[in-house]
N, C-alpha and C positions, 0 to 999 in steps of 0.2 A: 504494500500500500504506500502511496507517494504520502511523503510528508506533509502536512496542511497547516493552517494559519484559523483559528475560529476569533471572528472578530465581529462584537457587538455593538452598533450604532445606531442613536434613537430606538432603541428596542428591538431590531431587527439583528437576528444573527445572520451572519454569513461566514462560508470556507474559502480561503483562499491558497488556491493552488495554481500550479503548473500541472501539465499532461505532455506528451510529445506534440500535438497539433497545435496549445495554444503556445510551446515554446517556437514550434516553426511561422506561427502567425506573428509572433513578439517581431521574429528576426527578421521575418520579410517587412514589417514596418521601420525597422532601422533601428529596434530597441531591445539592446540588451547589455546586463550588470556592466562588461568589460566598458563599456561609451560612456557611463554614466559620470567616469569623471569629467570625462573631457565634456559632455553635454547635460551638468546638471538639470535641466527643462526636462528631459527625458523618466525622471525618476516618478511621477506624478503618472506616467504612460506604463512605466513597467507597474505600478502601484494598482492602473487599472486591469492587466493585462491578466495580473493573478484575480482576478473574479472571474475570468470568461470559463474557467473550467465547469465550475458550478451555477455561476449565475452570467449565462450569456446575453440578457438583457440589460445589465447595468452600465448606462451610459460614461461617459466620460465626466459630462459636469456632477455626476452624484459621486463618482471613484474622488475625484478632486474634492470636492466637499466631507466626503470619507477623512482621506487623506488630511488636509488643513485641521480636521478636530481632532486628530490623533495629538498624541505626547508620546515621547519617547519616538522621534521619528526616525534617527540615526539607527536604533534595535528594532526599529519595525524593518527596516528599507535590508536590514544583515539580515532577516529571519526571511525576507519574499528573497534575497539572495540564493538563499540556503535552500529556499523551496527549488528556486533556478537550478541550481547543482545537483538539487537530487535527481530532475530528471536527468539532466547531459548528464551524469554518471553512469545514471541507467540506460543509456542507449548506450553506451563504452563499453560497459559492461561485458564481461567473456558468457556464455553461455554454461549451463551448466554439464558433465560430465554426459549427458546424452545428447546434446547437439550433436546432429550429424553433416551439419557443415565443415569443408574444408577449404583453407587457400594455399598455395604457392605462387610465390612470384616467379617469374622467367627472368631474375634481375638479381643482384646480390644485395642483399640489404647491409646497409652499412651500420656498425657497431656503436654501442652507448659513448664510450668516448670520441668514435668520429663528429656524430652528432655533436656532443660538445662543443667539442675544437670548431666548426663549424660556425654556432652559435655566438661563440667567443669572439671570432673573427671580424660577423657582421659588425660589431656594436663600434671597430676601428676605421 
């Protein structure tokens, strides 16, 4: 079960989560956690984006209104993070011991310290 957010406002409870479909609708609008520094405006959009799992009629200007009465806004915006990551972990995720898929590549893959070194290099 994906991790969720229950959050009470004017008497109405609501979940707030991620699923795979609304973290691929977040990304095709241009929102997500990694951007959020460089475009703080956008946090108000990822804020709305975790209601679309369970409640796909909540507009924007009531997510926003949501949002603005919150406290504690810094530990809300880490926890809809956290929801973020638990799905992209779950699509990373190796399958379990009866997965009968397989890959090889026709290529060599290069080694943990290639990558590194590699890594290293761009930042010069």
């Amino acid at each position: 079960m994906s991790k969720q957010i229950n959050l009470t406002y004017d008497g109405v409870q609501y979940t707030l989560m991620f699923t795979k479909k609304t973290l691929e609708d977040s990304c095709n609008m241009g929102i997500n956690p990694d951007f959020l520094s460089q475009n703080p405006m956008k946090i108000v959009r990822l804020f709305h984006m975790a209601f679309m799992a369970k409640h796909p009629k909540m507009t924007f200007n009531k997510a926003q209104e949501i949002y603005y009465a919150q406290n504690k806004k810094v530990e809300l915006m880490q926890a809809i993070i956290m929801l973020w990551n638990d799905v992209t972990d779950g699509i990373l995720e190796d399958a379990d011991e009866s997965g009968n898929a397989e890959w090889v590549p026709n290529f060599e893959m290069p080694t943990e310290a290639e990558e590194t070194k590699k890594s290293t290099h761009k930042g010069k």
